[in-house]
LUMMITI-689146 format. One record per residue (C-alpha): residue number from 1; residue in three letters; x, y, z. Coordinates in nm, 4 decimals. Each point is the difference from the previous one (the first is absolute). Example, Ala and Ser with C-alpha at 12.3 -4.5 7.8 and 13.67 -1.06 7.14 Angstrom:
# LUMMITI-689146
+------+------+----------+----------+----------+
! resi ! resn !     east !    north !       up !
+------+------+----------+----------+----------+
!    1 !  ALA !   1.2300 !  -0.4500 !   0.7800 !
!    2 !  SER !   0.1370 !   0.3440 !  -0.0660 !
+------+------+----------+----------+----------+
# end
This chain:
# LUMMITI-689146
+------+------+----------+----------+----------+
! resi ! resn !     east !    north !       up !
+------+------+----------+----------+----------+
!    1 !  UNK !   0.7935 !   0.7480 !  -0.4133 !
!    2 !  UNK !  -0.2990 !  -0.1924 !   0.0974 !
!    3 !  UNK !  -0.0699 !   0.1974 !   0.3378 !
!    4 !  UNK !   0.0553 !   0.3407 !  -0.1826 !
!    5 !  UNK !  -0.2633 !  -0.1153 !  -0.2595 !
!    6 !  UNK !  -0.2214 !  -0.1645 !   0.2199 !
!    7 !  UNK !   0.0530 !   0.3698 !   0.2177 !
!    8 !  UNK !  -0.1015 !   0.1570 !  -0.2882 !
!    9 !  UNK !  -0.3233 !  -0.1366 !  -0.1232 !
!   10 !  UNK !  -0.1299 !  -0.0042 !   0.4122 !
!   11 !  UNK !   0.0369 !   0.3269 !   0.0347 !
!   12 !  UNK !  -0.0461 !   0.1025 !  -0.3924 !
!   13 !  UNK !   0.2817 !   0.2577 !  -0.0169 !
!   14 !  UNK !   0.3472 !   0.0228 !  -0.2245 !
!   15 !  UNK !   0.2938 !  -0.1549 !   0.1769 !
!   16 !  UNK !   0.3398 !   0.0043 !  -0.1093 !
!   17 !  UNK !   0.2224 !  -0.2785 !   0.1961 !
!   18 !  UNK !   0.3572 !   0.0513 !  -0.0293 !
!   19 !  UNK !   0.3641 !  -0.0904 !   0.1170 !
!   20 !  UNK !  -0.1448 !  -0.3043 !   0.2024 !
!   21 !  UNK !   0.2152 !  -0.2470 !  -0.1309 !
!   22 !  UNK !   0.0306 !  -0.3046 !   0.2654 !
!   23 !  UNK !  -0.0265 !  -0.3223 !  -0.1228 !
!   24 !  UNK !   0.1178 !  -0.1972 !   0.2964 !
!   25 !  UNK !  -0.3643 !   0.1810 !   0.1660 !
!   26 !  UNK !  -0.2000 !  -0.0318 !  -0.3077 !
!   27 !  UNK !   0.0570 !   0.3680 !  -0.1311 !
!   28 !  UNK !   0.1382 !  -0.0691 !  -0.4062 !
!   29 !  UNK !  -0.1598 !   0.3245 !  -0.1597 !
!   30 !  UNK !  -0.1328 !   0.2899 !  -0.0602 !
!   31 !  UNK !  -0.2889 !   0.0964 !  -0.1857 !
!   32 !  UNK !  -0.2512 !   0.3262 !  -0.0729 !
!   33 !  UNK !  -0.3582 !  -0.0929 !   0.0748 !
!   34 !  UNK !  -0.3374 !   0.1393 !  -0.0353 !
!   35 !  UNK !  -0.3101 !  -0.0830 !   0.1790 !
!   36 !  UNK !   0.1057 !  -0.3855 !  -0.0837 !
!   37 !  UNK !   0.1376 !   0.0006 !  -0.3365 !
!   38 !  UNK !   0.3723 !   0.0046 !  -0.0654 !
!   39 !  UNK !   0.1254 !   0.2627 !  -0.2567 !
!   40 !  UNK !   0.3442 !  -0.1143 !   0.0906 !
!   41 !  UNK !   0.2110 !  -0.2444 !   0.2074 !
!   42 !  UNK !   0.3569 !  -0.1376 !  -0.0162 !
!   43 !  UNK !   0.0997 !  -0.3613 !   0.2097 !
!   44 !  UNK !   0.3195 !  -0.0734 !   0.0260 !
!   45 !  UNK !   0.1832 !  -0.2734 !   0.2705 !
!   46 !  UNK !   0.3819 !   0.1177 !  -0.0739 !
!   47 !  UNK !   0.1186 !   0.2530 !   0.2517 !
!   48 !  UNK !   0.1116 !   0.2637 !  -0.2285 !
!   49 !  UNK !  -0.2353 !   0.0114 !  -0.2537 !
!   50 !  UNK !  -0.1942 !   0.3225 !  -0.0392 !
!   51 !  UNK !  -0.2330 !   0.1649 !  -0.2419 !
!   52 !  UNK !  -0.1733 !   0.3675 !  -0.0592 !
!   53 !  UNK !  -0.3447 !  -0.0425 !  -0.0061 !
!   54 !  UNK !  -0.2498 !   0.2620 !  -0.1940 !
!   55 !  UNK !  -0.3759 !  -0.0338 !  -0.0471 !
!   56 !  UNK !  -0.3487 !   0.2611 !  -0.0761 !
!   57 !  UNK !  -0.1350 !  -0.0174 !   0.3586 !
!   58 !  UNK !  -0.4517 !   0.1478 !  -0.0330 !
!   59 !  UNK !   0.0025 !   0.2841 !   0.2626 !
!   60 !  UNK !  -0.3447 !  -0.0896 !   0.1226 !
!   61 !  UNK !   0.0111 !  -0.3691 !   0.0427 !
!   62 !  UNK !  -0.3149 !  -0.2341 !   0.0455 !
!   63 !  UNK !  -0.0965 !  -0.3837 !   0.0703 !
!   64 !  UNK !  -0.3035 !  -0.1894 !   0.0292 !
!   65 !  UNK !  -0.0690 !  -0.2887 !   0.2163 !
!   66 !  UNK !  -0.1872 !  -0.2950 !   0.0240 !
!   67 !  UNK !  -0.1192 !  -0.3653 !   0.2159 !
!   68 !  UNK !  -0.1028 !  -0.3395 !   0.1377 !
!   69 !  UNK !  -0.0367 !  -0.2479 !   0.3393 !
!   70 !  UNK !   0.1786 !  -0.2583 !   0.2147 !
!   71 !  UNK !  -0.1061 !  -0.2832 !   0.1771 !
!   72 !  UNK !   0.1154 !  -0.0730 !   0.3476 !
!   73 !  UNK !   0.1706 !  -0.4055 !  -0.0028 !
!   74 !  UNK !   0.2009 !  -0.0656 !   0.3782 !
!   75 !  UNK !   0.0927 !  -0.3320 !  -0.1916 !
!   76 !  UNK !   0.4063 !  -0.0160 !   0.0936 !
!   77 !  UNK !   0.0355 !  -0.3611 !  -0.1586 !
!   78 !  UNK !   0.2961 !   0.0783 !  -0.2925 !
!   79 !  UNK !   0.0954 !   0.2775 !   0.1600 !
!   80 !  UNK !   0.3606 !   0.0754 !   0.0942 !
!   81 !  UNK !   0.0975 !   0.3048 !   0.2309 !
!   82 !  UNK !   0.3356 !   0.1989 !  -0.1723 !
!   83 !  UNK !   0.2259 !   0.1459 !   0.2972 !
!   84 !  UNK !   0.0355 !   0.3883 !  -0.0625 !
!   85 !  UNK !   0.2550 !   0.2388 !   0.1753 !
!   86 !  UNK !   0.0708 !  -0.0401 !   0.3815 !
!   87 !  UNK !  -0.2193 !  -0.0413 !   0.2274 !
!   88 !  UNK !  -0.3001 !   0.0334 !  -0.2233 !
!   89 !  UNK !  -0.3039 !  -0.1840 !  -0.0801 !
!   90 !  UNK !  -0.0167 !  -0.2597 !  -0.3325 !
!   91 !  UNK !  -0.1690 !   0.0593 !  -0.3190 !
!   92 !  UNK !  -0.1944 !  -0.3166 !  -0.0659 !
!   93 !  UNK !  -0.0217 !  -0.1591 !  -0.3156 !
!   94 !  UNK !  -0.2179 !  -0.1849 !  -0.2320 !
!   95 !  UNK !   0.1337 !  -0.1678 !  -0.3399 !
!   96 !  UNK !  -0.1645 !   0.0332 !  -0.3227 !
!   97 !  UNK !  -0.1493 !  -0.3529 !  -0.1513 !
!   98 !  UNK !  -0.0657 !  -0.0142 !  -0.3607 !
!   99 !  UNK !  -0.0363 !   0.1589 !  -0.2879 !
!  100 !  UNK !  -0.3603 !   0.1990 !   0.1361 !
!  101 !  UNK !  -0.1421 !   0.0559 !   0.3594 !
!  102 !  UNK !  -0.0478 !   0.2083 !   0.2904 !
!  103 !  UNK !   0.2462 !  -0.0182 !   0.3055 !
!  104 !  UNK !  -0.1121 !   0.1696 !   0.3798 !
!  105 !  UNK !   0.2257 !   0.0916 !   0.2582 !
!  106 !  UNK !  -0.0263 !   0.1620 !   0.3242 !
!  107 !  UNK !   0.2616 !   0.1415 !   0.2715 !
!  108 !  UNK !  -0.2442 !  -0.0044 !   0.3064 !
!  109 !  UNK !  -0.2890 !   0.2227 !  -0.0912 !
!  110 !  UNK !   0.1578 !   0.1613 !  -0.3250 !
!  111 !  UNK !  -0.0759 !  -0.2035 !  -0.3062 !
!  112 !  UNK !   0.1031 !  -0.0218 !  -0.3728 !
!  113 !  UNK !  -0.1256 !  -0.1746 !  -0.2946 !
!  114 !  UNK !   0.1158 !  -0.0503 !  -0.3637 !
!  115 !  UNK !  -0.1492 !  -0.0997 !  -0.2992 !
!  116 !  UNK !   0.1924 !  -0.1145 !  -0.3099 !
!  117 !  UNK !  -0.0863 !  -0.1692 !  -0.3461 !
!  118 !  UNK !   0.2296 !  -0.1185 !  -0.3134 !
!  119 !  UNK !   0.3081 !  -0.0582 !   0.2376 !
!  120 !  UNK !   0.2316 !  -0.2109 !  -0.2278 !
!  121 !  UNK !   0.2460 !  -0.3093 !   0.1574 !
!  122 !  UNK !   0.3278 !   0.1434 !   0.0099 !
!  123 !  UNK !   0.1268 !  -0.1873 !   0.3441 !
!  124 !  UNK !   0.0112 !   0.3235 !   0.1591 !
!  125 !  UNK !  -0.2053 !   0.0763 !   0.3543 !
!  126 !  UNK !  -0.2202 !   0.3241 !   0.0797 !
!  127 !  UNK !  -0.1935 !  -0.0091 !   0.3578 !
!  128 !  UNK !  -0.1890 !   0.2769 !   0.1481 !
!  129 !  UNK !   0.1435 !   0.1697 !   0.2913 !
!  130 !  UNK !  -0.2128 !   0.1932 !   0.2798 !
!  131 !  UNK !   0.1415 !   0.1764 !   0.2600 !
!  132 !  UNK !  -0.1029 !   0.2831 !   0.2621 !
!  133 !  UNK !   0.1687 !   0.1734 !   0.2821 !
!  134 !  UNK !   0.3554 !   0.2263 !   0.0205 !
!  135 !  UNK !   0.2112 !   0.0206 !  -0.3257 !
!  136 !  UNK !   0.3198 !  -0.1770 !   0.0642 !
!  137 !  UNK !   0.2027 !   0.1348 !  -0.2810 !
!  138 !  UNK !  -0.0492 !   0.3862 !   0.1932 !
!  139 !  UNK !   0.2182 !   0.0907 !   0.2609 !
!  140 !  UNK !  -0.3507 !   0.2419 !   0.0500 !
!  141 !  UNK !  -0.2159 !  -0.2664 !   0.1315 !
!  142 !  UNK !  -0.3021 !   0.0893 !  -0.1704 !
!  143 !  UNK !  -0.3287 !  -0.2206 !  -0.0380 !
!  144 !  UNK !  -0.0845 !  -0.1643 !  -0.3492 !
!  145 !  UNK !  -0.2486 !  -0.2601 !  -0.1976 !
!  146 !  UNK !   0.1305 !  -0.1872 !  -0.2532 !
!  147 !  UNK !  -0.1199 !  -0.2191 !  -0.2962 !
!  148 !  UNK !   0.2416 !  -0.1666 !  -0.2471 !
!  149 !  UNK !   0.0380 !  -0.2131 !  -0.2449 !
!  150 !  UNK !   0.3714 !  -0.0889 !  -0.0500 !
!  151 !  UNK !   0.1880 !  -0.2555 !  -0.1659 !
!  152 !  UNK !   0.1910 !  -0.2118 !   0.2351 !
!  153 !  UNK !   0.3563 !  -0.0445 !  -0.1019 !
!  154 !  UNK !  -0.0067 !  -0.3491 !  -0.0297 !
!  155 !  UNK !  -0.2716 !  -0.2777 !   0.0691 !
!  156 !  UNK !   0.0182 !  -0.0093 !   0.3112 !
!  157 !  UNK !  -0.2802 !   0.2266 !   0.1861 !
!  158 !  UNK !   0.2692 !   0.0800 !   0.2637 !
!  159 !  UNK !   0.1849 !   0.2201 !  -0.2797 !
!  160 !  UNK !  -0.2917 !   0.2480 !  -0.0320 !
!  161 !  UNK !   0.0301 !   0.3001 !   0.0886 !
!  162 !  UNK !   0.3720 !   0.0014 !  -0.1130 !
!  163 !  UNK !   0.1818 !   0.2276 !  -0.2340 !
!  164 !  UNK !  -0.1074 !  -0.0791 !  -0.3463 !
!  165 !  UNK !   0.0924 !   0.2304 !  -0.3450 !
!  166 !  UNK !  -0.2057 !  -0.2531 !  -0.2929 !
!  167 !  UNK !  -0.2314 !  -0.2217 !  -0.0814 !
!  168 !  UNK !  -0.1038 !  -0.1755 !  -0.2694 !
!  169 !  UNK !  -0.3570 !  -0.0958 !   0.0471 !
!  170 !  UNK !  -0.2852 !   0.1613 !  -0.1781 !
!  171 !  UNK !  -0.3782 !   0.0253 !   0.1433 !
!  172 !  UNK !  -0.2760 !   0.1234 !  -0.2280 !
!  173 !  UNK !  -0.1705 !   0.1456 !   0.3634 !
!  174 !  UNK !   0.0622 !   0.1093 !   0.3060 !
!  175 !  UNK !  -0.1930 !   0.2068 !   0.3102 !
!  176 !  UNK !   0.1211 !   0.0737 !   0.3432 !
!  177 !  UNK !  -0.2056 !   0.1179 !   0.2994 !
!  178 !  UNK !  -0.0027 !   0.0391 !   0.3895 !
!  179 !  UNK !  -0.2274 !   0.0742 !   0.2952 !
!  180 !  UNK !   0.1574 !   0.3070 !   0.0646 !
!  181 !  UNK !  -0.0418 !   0.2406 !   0.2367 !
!  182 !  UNK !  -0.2123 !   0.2871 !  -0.0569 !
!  183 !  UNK !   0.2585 !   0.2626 !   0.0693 !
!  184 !  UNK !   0.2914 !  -0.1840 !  -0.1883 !
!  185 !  UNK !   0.1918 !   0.1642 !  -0.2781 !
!  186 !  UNK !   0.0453 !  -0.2361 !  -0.2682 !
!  187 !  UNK !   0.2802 !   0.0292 !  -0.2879 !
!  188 !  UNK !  -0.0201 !  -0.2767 !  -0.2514 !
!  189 !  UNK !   0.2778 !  -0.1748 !  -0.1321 !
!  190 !  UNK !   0.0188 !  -0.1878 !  -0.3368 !
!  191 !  UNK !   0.3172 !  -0.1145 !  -0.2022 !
!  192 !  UNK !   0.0589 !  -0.2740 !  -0.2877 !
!  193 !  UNK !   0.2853 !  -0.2408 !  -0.0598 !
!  194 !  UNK !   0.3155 !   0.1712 !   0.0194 !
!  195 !  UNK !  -0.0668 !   0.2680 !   0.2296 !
!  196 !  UNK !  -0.2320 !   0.1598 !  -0.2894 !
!  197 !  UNK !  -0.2700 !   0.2840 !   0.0867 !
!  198 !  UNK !  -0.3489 !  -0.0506 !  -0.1496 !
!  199 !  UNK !  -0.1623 !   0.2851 !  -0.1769 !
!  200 !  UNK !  -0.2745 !   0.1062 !   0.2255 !
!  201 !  UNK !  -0.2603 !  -0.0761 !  -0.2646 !
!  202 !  UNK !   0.0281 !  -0.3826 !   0.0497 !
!  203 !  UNK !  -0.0488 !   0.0319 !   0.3790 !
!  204 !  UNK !  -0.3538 !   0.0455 !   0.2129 !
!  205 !  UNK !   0.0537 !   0.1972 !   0.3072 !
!  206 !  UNK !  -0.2288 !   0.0458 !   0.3302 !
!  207 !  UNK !   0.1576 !   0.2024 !   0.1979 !
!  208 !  UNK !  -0.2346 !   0.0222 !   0.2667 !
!  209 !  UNK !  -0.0804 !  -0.3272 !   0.0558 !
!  210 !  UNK !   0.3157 !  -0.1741 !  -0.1010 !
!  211 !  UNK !   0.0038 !  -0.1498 !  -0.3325 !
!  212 !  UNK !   0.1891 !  -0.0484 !  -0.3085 !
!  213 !  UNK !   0.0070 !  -0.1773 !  -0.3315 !
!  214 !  UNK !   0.1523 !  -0.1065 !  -0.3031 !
!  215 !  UNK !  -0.2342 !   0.0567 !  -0.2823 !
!  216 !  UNK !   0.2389 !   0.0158 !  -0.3539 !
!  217 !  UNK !  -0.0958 !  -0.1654 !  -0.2553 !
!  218 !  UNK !   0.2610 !  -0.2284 !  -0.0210 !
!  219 !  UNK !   0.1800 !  -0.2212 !   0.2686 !
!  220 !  UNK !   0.3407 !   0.0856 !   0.1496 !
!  221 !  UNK !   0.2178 !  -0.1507 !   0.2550 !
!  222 !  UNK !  -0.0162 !   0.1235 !   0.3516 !
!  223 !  UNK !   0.2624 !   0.1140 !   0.2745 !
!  224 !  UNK !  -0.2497 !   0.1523 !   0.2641 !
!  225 !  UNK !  -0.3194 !   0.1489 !   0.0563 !
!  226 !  UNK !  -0.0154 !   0.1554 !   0.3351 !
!  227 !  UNK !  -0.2525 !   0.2413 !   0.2221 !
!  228 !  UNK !   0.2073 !   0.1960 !   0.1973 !
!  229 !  UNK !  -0.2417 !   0.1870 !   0.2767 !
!  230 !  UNK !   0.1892 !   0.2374 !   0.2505 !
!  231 !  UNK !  -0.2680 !   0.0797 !   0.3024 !
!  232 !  UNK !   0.0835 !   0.3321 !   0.0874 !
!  233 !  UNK !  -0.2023 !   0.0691 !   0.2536 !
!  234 !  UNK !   0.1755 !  -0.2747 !   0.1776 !
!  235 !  UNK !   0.3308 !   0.2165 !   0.0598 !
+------+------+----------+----------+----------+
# end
């Protein structure tokens, strides 16, 4: 659901995303979408539940965009490198410490950055994850950037990057950006405690440059914020 939304308000179109239904990959639902906002979606983890979906869909859908920086930090200290598929490189990883701040990481030259405010203690762990190079989860092999902001499954920084369906810890703010590359698609990915999708009112995009945002009005708890940047030109 998150990918077909985040698909969605990238490339500003209607999507309809059906009969996925996977949940030992990640695929729980299915969902029509337009240019970002969700005019219906169904999650479900039992194998045999289904459900008819039915929304308005606008025939000429739009979307506006928006911005901001990064700062470059090689600082690896707190770090901790998360083994992915294979062969493959390591997402590194930087915890989150207390309840406001900014927190820099880089994988070699391809950095991230977050900023967050109005993070309340809840015990639970969120670290921002960079990573650059061949997706390991496609038997395709293609080339991607990637910024996230996850919640580790436990508290240790070792379980980030894991599997994770809720959290339970609100922030009042929070703004994700990378050095991408010029020629990088970006598709940004944004979803509250228990695996909910945020109305695309209460998120900041920049596609272009890489960037996104929570800006609602009131604080809500977490599960991922992610840049997802597929270099096409790579492949």
């Amino acid at each position: 659901r998150s990918s077909d939304l985040a698909w969605s308000r990238a490339t500003r179109t209607n999507l309809l995303g059906a009969n996925l239904h996977f949940p030992q990959y990640g695929f729980t639902g299915s969902g029509i979408y337009s240019r970002g906002r969700v005019l219906a979606d169904f999650m479900d983890f039992s194998p045999n539940e289904t459900k008819v979906l039915v929304a308005r869909i606008p025939v000429n859908p739009d979307d506006d965009i928006e911005s901001s920086t990064v700062s470059r930090n090689d600082d690896y200290s707190d770090t901790y490198s998360h083994p992915m598929y294979g062969n493959y490189p390591q997402k590194v990883y930087k915890a989150f410490s207390g309840n406001t701040g900014r927190v820099n990481v880089c994988y070699e030259a391809f950095c991230c950055s977050a900023e967050y405010s109005g993070r309340s203690s809840t015990g639970e762990l969120y670290a921002l994850g960079a990573y650059s190079g061949l997706d390991p989860s496609k038997p395709e092999e293609y080339e991607i950037e990637v910024c996230t902001v996850s919640k580790c499954k436990n508290e240790s920084l070792s379980s980030c990057g894991e599997q994770v369906y809720e959290a339970r810890t609100p922030f009042a703010s929070l703004a994700v950006n990378g050095t991408f590359s010029p020629s990088t698609f970006i598709y940004p990915i944004f979803m509250a405690g228990n695996r909910q999708l945020v109305d695309p009112v209460n998120l900041e995009t920049k596609q272009e440059t890489g960037y996104l945002a929570y800006t609602g009005r009131q604080s809500i708890p977490i599960l991922t914020a992610t840049l997802y940047g597929r270099k096409f030109t790579e492949n």
